[in-house]
PyMOL Python script that loads the backbone (N, CA, C, O; Angstrom):
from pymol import cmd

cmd.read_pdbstr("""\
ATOM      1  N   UNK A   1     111.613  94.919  86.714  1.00  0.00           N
ATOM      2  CA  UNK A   1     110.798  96.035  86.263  1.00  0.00           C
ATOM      3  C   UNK A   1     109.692  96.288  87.294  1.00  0.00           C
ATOM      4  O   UNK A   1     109.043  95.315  87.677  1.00  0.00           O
ATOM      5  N   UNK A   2     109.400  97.591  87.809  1.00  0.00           N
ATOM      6  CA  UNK A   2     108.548  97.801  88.737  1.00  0.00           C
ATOM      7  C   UNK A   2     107.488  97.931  88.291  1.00  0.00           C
ATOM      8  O   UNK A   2     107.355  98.745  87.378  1.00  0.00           O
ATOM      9  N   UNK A   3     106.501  97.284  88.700  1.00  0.00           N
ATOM     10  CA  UNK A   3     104.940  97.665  88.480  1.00  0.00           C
ATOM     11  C   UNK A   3     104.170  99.215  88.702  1.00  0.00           C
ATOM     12  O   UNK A   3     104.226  99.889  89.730  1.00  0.00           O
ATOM     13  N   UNK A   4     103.579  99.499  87.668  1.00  0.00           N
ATOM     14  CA  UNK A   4     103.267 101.240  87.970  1.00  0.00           C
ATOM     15  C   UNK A   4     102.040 100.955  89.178  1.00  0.00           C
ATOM     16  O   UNK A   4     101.483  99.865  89.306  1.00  0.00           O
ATOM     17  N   UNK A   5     101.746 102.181  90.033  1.00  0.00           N
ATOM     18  CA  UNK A   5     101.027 102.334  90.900  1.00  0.00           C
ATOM     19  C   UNK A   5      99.304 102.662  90.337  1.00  0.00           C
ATOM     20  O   UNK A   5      99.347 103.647  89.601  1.00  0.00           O
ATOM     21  N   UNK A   6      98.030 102.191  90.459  1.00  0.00           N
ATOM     22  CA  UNK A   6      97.327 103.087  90.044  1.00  0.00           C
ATOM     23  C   UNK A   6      96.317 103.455  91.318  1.00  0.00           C
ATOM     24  O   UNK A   6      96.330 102.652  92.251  1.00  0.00           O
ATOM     25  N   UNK A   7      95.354 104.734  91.428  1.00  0.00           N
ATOM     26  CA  UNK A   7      95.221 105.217  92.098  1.00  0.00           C
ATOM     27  C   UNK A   7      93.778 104.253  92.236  1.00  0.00           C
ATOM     28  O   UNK A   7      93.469 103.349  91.459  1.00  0.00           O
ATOM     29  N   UNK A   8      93.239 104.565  93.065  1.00  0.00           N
ATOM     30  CA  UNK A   8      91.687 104.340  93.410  1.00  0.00           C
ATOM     31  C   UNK A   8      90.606 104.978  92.494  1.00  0.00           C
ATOM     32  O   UNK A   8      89.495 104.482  92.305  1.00  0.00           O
ATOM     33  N   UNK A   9      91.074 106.171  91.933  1.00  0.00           N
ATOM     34  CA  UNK A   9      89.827 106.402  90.937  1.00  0.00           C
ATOM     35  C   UNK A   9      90.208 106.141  89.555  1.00  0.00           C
ATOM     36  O   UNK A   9      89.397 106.260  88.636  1.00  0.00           O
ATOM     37  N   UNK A  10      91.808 105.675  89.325  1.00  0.00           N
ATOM     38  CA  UNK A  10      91.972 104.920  88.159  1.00  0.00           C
ATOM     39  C   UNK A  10      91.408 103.893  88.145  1.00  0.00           C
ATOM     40  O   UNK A  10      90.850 103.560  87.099  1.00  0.00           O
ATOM     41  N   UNK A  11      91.356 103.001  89.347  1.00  0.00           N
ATOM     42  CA  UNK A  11      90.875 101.534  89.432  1.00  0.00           C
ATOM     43  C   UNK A  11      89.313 101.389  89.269  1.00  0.00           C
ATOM     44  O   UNK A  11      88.817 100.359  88.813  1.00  0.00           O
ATOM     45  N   UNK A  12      88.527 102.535  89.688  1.00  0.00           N
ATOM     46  CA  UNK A  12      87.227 102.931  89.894  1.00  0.00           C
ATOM     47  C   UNK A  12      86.818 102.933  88.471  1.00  0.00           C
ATOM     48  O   UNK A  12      86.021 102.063  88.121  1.00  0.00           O
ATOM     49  N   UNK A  13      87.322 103.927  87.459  1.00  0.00           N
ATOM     50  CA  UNK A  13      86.913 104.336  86.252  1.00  0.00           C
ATOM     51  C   UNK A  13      87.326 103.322  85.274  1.00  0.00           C
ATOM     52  O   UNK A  13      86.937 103.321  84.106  1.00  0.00           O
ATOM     53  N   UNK A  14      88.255 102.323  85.866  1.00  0.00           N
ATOM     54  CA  UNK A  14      88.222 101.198  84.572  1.00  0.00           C
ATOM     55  C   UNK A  14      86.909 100.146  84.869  1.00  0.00           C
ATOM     56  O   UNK A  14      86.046  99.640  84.152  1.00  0.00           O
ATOM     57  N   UNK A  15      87.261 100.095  86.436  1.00  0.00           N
ATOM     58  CA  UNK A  15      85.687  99.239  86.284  1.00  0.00           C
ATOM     59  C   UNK A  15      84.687  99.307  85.796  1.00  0.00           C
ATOM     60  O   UNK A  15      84.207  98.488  85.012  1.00  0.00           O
ATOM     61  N   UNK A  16      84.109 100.500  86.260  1.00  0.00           N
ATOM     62  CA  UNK A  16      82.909 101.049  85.302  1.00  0.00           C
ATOM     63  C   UNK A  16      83.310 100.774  84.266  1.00  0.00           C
ATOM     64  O   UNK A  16      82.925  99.629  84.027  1.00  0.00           O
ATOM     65  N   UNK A  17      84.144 101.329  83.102  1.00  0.00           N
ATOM     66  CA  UNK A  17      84.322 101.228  81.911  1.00  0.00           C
ATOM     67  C   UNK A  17      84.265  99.683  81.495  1.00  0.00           C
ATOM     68  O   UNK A  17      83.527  99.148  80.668  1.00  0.00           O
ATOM     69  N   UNK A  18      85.347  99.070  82.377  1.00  0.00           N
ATOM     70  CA  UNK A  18      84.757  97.497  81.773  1.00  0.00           C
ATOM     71  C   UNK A  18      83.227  96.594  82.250  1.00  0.00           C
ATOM     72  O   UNK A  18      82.960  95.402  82.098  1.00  0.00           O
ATOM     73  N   UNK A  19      82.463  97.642  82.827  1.00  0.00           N
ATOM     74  CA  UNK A  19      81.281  97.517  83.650  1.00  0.00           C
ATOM     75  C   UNK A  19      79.960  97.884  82.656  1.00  0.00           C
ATOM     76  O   UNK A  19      78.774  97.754  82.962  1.00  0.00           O
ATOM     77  N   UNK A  20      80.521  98.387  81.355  1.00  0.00           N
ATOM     78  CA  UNK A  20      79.536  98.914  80.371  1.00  0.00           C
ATOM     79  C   UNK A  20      79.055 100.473  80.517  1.00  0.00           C
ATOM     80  O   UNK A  20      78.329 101.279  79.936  1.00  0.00           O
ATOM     81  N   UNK A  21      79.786 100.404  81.486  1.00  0.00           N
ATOM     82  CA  UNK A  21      79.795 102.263  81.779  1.00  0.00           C
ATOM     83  C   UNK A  21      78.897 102.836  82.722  1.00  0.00           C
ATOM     84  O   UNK A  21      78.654 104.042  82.761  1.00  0.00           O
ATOM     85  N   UNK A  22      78.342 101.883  83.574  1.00  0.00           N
ATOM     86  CA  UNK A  22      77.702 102.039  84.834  1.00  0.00           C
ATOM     87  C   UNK A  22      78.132 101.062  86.080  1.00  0.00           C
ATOM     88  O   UNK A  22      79.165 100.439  85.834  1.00  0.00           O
ATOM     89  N   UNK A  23      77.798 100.910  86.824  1.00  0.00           N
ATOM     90  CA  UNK A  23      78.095 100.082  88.291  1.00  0.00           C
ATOM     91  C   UNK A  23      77.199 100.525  89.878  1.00  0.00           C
ATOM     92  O   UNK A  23      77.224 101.518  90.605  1.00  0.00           O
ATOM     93  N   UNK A  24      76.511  99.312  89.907  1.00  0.00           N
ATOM     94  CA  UNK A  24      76.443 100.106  91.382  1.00  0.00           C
ATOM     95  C   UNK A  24      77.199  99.453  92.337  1.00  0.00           C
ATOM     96  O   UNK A  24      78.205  98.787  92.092  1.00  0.00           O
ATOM     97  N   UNK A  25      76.642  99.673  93.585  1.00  0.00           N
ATOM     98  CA  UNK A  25      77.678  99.297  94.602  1.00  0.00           C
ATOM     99  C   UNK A  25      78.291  98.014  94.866  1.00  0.00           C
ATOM    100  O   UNK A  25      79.497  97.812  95.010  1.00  0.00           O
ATOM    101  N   UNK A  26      77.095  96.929  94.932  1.00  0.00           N
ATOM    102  CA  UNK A  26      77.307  95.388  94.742  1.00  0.00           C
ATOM    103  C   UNK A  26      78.315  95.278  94.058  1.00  0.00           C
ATOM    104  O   UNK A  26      79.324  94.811  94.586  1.00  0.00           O
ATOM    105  N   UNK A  27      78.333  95.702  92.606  1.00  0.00           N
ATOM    106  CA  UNK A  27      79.274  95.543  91.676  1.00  0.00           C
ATOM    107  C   UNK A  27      80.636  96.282  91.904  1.00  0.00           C
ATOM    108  O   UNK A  27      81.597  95.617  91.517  1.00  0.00           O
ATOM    109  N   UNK A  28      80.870  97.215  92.316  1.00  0.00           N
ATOM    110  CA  UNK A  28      82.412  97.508  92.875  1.00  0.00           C
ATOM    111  C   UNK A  28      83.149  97.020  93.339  1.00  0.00           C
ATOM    112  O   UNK A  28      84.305  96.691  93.074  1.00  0.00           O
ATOM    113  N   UNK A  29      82.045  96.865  94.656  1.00  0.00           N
ATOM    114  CA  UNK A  29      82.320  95.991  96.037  1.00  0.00           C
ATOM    115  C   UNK A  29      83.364  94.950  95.901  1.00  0.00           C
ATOM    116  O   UNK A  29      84.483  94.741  96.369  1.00  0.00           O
ATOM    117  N   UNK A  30      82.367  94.255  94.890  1.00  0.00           N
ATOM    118  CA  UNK A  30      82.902  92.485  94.175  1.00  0.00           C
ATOM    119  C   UNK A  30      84.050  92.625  93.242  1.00  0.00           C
ATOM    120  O   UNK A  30      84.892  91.729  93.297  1.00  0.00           O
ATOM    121  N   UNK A  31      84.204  93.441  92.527  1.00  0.00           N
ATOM    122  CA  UNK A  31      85.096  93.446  91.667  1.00  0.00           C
ATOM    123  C   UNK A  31      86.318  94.386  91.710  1.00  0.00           C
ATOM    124  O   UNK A  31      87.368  94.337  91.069  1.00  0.00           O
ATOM    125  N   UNK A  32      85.861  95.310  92.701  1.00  0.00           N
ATOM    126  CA  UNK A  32      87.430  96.080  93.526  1.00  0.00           C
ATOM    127  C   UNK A  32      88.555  95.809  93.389  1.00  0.00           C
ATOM    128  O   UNK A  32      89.417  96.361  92.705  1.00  0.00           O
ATOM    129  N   UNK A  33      88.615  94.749  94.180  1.00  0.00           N
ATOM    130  CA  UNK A  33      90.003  94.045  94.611  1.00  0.00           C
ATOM    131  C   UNK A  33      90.912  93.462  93.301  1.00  0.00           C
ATOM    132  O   UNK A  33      92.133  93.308  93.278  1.00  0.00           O
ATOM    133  N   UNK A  34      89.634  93.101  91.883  1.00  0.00           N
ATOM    134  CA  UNK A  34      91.023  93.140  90.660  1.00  0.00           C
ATOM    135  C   UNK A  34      91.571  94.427  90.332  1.00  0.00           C
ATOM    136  O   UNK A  34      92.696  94.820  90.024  1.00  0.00           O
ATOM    137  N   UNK A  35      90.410  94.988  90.492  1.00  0.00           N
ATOM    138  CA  UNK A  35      91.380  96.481  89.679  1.00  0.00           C
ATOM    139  C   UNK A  35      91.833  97.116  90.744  1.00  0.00           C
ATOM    140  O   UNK A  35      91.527  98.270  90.444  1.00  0.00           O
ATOM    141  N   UNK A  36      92.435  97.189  91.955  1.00  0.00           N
ATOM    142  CA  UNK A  36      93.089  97.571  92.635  1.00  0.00           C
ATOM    143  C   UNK A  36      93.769  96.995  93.194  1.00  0.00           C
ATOM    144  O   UNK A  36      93.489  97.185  94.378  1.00  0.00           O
ATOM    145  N   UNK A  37      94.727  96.212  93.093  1.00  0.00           N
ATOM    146  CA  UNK A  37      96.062  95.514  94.134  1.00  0.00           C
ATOM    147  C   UNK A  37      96.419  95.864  95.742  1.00  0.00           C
ATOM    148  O   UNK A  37      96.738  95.084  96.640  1.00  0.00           O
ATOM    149  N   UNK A  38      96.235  97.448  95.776  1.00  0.00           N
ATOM    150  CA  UNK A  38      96.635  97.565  97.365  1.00  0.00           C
ATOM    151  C   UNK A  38      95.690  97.248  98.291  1.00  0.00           C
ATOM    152  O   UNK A  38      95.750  97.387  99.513  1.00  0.00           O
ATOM    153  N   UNK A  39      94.367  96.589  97.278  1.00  0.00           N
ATOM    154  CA  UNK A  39      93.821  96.288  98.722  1.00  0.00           C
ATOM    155  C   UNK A  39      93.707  95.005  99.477  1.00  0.00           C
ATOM    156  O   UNK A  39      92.920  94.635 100.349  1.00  0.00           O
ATOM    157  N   UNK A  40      94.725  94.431  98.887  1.00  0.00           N
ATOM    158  CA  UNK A  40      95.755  92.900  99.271  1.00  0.00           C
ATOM    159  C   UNK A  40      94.443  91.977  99.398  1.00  0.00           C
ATOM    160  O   UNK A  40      94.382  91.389 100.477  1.00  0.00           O
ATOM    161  N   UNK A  41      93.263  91.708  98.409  1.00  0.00           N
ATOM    162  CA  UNK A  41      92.542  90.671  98.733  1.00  0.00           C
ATOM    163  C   UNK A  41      92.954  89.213  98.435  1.00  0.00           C
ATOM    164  O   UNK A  41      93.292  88.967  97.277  1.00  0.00           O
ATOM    165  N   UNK A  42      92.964  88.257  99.311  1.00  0.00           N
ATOM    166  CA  UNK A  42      93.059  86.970  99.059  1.00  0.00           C
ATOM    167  C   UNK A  42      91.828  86.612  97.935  1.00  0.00           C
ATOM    168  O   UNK A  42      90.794  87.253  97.746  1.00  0.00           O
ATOM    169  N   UNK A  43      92.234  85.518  97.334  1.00  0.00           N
ATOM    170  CA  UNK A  43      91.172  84.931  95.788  1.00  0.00           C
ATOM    171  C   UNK A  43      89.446  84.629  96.745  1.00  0.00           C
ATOM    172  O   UNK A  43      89.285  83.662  97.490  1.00  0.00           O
ATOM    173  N   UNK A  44      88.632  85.426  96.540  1.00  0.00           N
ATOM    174  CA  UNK A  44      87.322  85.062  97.513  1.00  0.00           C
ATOM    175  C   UNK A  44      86.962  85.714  98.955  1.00  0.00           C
ATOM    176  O   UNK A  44      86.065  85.458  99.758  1.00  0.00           O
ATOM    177  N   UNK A  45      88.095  86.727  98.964  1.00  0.00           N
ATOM    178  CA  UNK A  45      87.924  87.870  99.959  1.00  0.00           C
ATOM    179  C   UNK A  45      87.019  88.772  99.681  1.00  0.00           C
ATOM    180  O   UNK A  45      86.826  89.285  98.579  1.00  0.00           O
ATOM    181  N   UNK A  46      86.281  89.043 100.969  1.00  0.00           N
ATOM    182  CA  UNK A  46      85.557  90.254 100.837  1.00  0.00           C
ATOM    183  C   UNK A  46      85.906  91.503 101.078  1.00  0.00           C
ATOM    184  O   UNK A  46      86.615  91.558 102.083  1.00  0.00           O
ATOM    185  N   UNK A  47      85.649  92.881 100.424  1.00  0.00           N
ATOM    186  CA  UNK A  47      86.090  94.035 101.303  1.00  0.00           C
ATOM    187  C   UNK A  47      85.547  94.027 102.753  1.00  0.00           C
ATOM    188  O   UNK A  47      84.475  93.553 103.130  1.00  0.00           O
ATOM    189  N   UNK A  48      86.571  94.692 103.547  1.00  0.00           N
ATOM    190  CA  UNK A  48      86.356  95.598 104.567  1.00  0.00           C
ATOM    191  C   UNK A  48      85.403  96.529 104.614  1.00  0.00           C
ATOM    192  O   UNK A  48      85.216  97.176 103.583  1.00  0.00           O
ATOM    193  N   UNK A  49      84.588  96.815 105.795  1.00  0.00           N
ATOM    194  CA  UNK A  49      84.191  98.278 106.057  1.00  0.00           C
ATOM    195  C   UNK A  49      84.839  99.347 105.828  1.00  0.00           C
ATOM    196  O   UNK A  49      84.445 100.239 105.076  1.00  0.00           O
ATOM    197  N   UNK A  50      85.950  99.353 106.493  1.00  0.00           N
ATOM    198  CA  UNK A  50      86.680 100.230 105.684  1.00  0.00           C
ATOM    199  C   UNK A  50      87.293 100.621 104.633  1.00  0.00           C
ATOM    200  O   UNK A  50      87.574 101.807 104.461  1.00  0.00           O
ATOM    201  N   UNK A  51      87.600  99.637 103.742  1.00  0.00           N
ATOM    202  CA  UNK A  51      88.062  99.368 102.351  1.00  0.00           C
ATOM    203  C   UNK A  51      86.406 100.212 101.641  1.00  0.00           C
ATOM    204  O   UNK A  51      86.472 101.328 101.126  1.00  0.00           O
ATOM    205  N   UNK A  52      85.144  99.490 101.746  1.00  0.00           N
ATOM    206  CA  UNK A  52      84.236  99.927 101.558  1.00  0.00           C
ATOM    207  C   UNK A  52      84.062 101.650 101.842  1.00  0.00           C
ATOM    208  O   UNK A  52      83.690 102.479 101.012  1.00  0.00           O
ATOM    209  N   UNK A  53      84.293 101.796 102.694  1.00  0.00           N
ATOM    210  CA  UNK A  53      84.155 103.765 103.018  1.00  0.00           C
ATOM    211  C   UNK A  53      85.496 104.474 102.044  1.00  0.00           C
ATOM    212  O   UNK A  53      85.368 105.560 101.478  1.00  0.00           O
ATOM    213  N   UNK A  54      86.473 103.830 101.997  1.00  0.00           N
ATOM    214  CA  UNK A  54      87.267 104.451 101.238  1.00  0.00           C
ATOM    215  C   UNK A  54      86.883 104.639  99.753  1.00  0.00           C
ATOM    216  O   UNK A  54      87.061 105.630  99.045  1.00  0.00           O
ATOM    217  N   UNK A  55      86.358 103.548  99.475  1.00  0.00           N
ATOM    218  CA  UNK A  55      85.830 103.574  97.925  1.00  0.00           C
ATOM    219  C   UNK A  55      84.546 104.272  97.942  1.00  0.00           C
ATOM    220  O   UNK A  55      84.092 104.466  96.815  1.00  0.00           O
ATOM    221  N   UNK A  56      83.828 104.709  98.931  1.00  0.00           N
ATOM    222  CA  UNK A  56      82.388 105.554  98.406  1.00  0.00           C
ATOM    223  C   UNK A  56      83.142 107.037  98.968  1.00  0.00           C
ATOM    224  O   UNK A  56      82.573 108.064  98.596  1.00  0.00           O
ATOM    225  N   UNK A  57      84.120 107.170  99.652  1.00  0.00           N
ATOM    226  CA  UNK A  57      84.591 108.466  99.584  1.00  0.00           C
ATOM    227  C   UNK A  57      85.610 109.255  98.879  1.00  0.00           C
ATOM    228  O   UNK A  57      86.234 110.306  99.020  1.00  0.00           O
ATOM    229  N   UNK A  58      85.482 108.125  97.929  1.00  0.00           N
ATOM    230  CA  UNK A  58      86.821 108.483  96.189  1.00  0.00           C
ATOM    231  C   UNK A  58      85.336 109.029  95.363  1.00  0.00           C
ATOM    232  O   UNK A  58      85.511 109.859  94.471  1.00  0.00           O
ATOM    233  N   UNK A  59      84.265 108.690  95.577  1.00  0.00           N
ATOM    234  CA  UNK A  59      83.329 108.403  94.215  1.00  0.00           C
ATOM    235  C   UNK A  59      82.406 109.649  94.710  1.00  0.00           C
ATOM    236  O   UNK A  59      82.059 110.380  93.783  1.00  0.00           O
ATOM    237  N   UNK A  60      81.906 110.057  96.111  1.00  0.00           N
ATOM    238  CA  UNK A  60      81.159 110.830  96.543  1.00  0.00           C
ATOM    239  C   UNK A  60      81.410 112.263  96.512  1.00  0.00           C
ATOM    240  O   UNK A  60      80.600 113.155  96.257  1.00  0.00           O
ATOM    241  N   UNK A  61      83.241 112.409  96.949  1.00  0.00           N
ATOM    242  CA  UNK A  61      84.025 113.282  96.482  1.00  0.00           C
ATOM    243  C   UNK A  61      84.190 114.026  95.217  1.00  0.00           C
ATOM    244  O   UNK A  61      84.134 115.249  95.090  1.00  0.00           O
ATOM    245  N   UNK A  62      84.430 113.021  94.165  1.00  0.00           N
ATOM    246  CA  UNK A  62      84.217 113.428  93.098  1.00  0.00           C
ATOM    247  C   UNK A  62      83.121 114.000  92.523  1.00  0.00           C
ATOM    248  O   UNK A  62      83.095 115.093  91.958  1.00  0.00           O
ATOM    249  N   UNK A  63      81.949 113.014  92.723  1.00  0.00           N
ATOM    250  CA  UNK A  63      80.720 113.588  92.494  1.00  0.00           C
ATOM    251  C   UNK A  63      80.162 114.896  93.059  1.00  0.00           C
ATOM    252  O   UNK A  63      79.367 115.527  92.362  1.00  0.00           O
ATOM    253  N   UNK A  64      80.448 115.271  94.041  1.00  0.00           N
ATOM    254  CA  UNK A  64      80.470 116.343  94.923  1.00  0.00           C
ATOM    255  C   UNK A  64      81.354 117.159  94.810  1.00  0.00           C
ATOM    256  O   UNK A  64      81.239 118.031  95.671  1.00  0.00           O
ATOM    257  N   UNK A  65      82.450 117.348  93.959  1.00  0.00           N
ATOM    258  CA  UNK A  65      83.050 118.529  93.799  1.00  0.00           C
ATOM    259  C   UNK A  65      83.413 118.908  92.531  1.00  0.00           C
ATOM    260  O   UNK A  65      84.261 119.713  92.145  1.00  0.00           O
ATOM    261  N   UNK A  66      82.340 117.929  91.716  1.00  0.00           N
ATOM    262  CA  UNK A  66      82.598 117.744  90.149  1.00  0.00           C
ATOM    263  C   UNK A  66      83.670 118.043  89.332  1.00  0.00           C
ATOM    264  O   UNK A  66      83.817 119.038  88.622  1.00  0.00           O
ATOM    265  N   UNK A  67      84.403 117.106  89.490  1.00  0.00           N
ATOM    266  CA  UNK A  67      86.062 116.642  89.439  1.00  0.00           C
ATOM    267  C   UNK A  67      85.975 116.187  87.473  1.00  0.00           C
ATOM    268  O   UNK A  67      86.785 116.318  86.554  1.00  0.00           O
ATOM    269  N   UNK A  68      84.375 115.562  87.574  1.00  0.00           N
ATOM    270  CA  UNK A  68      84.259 115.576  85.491  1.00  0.00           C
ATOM    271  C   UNK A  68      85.186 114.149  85.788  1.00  0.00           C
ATOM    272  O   UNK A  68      86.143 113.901  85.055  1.00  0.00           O
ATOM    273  N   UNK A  69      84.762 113.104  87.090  1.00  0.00           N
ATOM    274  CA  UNK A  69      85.226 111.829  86.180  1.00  0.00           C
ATOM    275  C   UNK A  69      83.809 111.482  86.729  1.00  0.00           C
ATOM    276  O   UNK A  69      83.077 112.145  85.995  1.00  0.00           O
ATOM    277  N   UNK A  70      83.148 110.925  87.462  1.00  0.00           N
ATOM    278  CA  UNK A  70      82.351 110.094  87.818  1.00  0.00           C
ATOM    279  C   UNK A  70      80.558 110.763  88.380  1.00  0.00           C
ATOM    280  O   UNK A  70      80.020 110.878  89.481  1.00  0.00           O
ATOM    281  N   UNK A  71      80.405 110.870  87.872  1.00  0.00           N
ATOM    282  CA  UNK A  71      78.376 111.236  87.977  1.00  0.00           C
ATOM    283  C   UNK A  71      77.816 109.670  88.703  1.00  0.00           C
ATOM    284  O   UNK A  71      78.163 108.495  88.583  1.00  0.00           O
ATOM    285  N   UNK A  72      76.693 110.461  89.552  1.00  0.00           N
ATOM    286  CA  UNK A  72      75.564 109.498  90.195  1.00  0.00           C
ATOM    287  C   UNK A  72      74.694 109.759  89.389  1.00  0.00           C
ATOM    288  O   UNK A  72      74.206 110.863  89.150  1.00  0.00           O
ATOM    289  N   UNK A  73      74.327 108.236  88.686  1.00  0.00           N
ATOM    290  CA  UNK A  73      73.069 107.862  87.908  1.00  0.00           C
ATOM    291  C   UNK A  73      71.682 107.587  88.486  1.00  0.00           C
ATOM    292  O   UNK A  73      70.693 107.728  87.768  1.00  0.00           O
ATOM    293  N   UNK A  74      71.593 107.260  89.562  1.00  0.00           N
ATOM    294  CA  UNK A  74      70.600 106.583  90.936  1.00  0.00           C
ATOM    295  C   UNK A  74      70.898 106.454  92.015  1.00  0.00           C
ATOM    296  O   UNK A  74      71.931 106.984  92.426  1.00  0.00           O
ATOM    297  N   UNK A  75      70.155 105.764  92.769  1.00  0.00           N
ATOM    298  CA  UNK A  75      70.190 105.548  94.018  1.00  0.00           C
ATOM    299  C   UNK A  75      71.675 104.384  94.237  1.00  0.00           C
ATOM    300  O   UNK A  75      71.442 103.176  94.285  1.00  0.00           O
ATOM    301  N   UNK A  76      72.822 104.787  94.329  1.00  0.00           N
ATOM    302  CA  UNK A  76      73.880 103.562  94.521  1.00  0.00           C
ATOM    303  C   UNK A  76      74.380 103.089  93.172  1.00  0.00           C
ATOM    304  O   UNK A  76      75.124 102.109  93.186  1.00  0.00           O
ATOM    305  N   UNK A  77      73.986 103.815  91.649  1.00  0.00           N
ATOM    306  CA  UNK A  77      74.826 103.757  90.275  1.00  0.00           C
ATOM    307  C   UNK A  77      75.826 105.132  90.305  1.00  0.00           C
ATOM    308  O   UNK A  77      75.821 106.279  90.753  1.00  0.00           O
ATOM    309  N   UNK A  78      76.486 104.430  89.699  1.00  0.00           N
ATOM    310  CA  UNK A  78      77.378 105.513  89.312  1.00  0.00           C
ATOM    311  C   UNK A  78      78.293 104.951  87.503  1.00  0.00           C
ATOM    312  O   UNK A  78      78.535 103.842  87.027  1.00  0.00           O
ATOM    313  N   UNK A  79      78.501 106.137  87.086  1.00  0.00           N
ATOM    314  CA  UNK A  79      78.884 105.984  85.466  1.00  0.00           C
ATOM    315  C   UNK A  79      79.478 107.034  84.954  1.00  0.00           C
ATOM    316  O   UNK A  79      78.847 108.072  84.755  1.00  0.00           O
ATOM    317  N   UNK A  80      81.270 106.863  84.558  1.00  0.00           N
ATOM    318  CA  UNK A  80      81.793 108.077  83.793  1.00  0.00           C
ATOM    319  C   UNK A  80      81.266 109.122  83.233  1.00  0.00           C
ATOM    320  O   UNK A  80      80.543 109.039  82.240  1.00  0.00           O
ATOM    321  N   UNK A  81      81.508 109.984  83.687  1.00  0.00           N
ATOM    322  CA  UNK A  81      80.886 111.355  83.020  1.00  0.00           C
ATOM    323  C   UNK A  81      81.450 111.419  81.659  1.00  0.00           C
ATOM    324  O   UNK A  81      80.808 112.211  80.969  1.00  0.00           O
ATOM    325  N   UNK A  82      82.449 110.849  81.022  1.00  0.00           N
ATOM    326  CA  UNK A  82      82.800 110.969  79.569  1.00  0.00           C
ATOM    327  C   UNK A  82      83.406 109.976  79.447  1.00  0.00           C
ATOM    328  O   UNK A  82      83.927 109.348  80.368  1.00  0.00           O
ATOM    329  N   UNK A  83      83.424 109.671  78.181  1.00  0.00           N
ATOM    330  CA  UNK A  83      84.165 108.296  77.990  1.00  0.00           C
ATOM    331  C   UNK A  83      86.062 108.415  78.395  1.00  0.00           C
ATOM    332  O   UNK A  83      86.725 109.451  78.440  1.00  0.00           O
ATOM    333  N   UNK A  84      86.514 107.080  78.624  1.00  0.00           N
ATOM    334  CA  UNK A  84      87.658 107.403  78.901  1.00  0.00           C
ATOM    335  C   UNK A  84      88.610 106.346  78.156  1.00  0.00           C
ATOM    336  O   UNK A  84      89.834 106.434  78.263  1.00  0.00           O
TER     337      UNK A  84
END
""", "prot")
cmd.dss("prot")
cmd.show_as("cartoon", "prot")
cmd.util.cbc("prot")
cmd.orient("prot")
């Protein structure tokens, strides 16, 4: 049975959600790599720089073209615009 694919702002919006419905960056950062698989982290890996730019340009995007999943709360929070 094949495993379904999920995208980067699926992986994004569960975090938050299991995040209490906010997150800032620290907290992505660190916890990325469960809710996303393709980004092949070994157990105690850190993201990449680039792994890192990819994930603030899923979230900045959105926020910036108000896509109605993800709002900036502060300086580096971010939190579902509706529950999901």
């Amino acid at each position: 049975m094949e495993q379904t694919k999920i995208t980067k702002v699926q992986a994004l919006a569960q975090l938050i959600k299991d995040n209490g419905g906010t997150a800032n960056w620290t907290t992505i950062y660190q916890k990325m790599g469960a809710y996303y698989p393709d980004l092949n982290l070994a157990k105690g890996e850190k993201l990449s720089e680039i792994a890192k730019a990819g994930i603030r340009g899923v979230l900045y995007r959105d926020c910036d073209q108000g896509r109605n999943i993800f709002t900036k709360r502060g300086d580096g929070i971010f939190a579902l615009k509706r529950a999901q």
